[in-house]
C-alpha positions in Angstrom: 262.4 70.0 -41.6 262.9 73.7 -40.0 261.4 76.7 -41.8 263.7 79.0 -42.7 263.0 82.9 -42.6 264.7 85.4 -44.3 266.9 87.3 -41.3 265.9 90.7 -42.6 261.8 90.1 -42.5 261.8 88.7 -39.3 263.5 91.8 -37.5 261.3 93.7 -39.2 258.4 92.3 -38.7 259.1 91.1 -34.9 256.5 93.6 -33.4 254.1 92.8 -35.8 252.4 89.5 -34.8 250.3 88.8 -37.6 252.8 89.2 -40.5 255.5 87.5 -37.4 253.4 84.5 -37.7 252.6 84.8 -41.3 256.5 84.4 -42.4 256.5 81.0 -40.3 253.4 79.8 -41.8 254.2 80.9 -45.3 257.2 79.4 -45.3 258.4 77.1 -48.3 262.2 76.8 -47.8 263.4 74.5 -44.8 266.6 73.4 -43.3 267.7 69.7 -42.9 269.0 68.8 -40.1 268.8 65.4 -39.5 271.0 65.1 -36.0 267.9 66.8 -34.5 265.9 64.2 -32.3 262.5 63.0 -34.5 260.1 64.5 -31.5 262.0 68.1 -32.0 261.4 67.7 -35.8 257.9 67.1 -35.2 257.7 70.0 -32.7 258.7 72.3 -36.0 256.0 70.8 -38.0 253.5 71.1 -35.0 254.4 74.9 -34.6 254.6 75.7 -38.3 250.7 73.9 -38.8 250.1 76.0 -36.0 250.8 78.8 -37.7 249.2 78.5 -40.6 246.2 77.4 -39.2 245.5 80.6 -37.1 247.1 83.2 -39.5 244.9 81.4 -42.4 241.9 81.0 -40.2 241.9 84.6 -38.6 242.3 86.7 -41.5 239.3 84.6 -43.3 237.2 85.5 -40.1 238.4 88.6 -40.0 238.1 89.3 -44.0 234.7 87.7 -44.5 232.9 86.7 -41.4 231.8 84.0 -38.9 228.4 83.0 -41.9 230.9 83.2 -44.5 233.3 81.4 -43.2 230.8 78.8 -42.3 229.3 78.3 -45.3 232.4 79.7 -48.3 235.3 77.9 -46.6 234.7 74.3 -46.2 238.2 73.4 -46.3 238.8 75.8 -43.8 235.8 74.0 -41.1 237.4 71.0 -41.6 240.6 72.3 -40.0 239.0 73.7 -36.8 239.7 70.1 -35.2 243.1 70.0 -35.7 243.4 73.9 -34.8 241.0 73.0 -31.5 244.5 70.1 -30.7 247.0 73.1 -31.1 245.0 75.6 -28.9 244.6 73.6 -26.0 248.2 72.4 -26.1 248.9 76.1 -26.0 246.7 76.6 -23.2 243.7 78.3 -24.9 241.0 76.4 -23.6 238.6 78.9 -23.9 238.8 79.3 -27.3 238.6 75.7 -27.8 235.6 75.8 -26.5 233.9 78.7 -28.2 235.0 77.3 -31.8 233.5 74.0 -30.4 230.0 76.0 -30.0 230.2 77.6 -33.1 230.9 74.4 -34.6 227.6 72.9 -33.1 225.6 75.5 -34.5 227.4 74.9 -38.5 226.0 71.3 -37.7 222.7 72.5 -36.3 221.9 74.5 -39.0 223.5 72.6 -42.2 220.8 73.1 -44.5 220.9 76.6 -44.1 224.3 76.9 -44.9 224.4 74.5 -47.6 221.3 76.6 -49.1 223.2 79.6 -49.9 225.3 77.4 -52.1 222.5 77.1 -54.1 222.9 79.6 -57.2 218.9 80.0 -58.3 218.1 81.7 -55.0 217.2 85.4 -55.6 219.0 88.4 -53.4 216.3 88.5 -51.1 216.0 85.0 -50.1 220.0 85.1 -49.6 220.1 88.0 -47.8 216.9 86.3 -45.4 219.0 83.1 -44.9 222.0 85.2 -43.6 220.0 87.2 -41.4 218.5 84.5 -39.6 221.8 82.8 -39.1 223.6 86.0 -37.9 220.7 86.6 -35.8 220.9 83.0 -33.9 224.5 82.8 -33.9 226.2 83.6 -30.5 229.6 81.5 -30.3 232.1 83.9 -31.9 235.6 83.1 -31.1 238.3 84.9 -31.3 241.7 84.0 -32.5 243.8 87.5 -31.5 244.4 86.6 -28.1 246.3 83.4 -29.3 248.3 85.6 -32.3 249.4 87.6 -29.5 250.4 84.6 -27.4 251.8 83.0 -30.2 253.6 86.0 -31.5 255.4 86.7 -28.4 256.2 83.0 -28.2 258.0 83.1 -31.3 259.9 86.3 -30.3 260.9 84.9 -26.8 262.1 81.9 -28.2 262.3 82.2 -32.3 264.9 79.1 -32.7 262.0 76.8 -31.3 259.8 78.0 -34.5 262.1 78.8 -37.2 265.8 79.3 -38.4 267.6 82.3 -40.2 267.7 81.5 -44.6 271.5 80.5 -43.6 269.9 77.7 -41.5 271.6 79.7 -37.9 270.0 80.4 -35.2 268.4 83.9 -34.8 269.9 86.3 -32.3 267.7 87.6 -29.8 268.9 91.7 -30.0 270.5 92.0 -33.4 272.3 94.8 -33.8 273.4 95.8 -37.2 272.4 96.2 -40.9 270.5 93.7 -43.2 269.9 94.1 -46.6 267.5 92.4 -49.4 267.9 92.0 -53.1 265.8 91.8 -56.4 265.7 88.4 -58.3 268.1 90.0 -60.6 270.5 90.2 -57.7 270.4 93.8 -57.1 270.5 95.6 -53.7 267.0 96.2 -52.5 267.0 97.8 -49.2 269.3 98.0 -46.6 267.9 98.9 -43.3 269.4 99.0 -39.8 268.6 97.3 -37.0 268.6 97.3 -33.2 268.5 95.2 -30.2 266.2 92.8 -33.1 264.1 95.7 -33.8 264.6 98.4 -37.1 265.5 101.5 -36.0 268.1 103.6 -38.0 268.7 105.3 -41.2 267.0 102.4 -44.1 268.3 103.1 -47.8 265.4 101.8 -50.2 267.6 101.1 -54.1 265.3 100.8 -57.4 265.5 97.6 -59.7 268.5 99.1 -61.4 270.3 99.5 -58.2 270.0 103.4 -57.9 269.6 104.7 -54.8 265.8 105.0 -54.4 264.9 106.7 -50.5 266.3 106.9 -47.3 264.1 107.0 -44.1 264.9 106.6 -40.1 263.0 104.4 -38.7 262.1 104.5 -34.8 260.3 101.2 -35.3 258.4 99.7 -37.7 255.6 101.9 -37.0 257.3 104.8 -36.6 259.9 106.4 -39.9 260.1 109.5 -41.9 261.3 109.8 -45.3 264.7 112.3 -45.1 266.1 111.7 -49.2 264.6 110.8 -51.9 267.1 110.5 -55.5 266.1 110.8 -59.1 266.9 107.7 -61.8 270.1 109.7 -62.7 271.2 110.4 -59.1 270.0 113.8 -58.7 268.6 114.3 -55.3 264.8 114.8 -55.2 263.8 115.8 -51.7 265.8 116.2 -48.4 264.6 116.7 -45.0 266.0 118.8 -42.5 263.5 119.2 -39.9 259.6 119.0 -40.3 259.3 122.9 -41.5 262.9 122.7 -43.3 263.3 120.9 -46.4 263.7 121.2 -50.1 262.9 119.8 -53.6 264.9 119.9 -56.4 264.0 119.5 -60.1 265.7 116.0 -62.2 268.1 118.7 -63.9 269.5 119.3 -60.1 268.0 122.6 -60.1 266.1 123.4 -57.1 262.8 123.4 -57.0 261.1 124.3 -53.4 262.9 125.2 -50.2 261.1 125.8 -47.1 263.1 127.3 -44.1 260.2 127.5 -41.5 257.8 130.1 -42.6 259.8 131.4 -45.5 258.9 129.3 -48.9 260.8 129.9 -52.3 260.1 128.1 -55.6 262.2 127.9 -58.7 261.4 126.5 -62.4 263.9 124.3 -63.9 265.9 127.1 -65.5 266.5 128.6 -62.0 264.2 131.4 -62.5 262.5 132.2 -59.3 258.6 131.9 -59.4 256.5 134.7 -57.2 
């Protein structure tokens, strides 16, 4: 069983190793392919688990904290082990051996973590139990390194984690346009992309399948918003250059218009406002 991604997210989102990673762990659709060998099938499983043990692991961490973690997530502890088998197949041995640490001081002090389950204690007596714990613990690891590693595995070689929703194989520079649709089968968005990254003019469409926004993106980090359309087609913004643009009311009147330093504004009825 082969996750599949949707082709559009995973351009999008292949400079963005958390959410990169994310899709492959997420995933709930998969392709069958049953002339693939069992160990490759089980190399898909392996790096999917993988997956969703760091992105789910990380972002509690991240979200909540190393006592928190410890002591809210249970389900979570029990998964270090199996997280500990991936990492060291990956090559992250140092890691494995901090979470190992970290894991020795959960045991160590079990009753103190199993105390702050314990609903009768007051504020102050919570709030001394943490302190002492954060004060004592020392064995913080770090999951960003292997997100990174992981990440840039995926985008080096993105047919050993993962297939397109077709069930294809992902090209490594995509050139081209993608779009996405609502579940009423509307367009979505249609973006552009290059060499596998977005970059391009992106049309953004409403539920009704009205033209919504365009933008140009320079990467996924980097767009402006150029148009943006009323329900009933009418043009609401355009940009022309970052001291040149306009606004017009829903009627198609216009609104604002700023050519560098000069500024104009209109009411609806066209009447010019001072």
């Amino acid at each position: 069983m082969i996750p599949k991604i949707s082709k559009f997210y995973y351009y999008f989102y292949s400079e963005n190793p958390h959410a990169l990673i994310q899709l492959i762990g997420d995933a709930t659709e998969y392709h069958s392919d049953y002339s693939i060998s069992k160990s490759k099938q089980e190399m898909f499983q392996k790096h999917q688990l993988y997956c969703q043990l760091l992105n789910t692991i990380e972002f509690t961490l991240e979200s909540y904290g190393y006592i928190n973690f410890f002591s809210e997530y249970e389900d979570l502890v029990g998964e270090l082990p199996s997280l500990c088998e991936l990492l060291e197949e990956f090559g992250h041995l140092d890691v494995v051996e901090n979470i190992n640490q970290a894991t020795n001081f959960y045991e160590k002090y079990s009753n103190q973590f199993e105390s702050l389950q314990n609903t009768s204690l007051e504020h102050d007596e919570i709030d001394a139990i943490y302190d002492k714990l954060d004060s004592n613990f020392d064995s913080k690891f770090d999951l960003n390194e292997p997100m990174l590693h992981l990440s840039k595995q995926i985008k080096n070689t993105p047919n050993n984690f993962c297939l397109d929703e077709n069930g294809k194989s992902f090209e490594m520079e995509f050139t081209g346009q993608l779009e996405t649709f609502y579940a009423n089968k509307n367009l979505q968005k249609r973006y552009s992309f290059h060499k596998g990254e977005v970059h391009g003019e992106c049309f953004e469409f409403d539920f009704d399948g009205n033209k919504e926004s365009l933008y140009f993106y320079k990467n996924e980090h980097s767009y402006e918003q150029l148009k943006q359309w009323y329900k009933n087609g009418n043009l609401k913004y355009e940009k022309y250059a970052d001291d040149v643009y306009k606004y017009w009311h829903e009627n198609g009147q216009l609104r604002i218009e700023r050519n560098g330093e000069v500024f104009q504004k209109w009411d609806k009825n066209g009447k010019k406002i001072k």
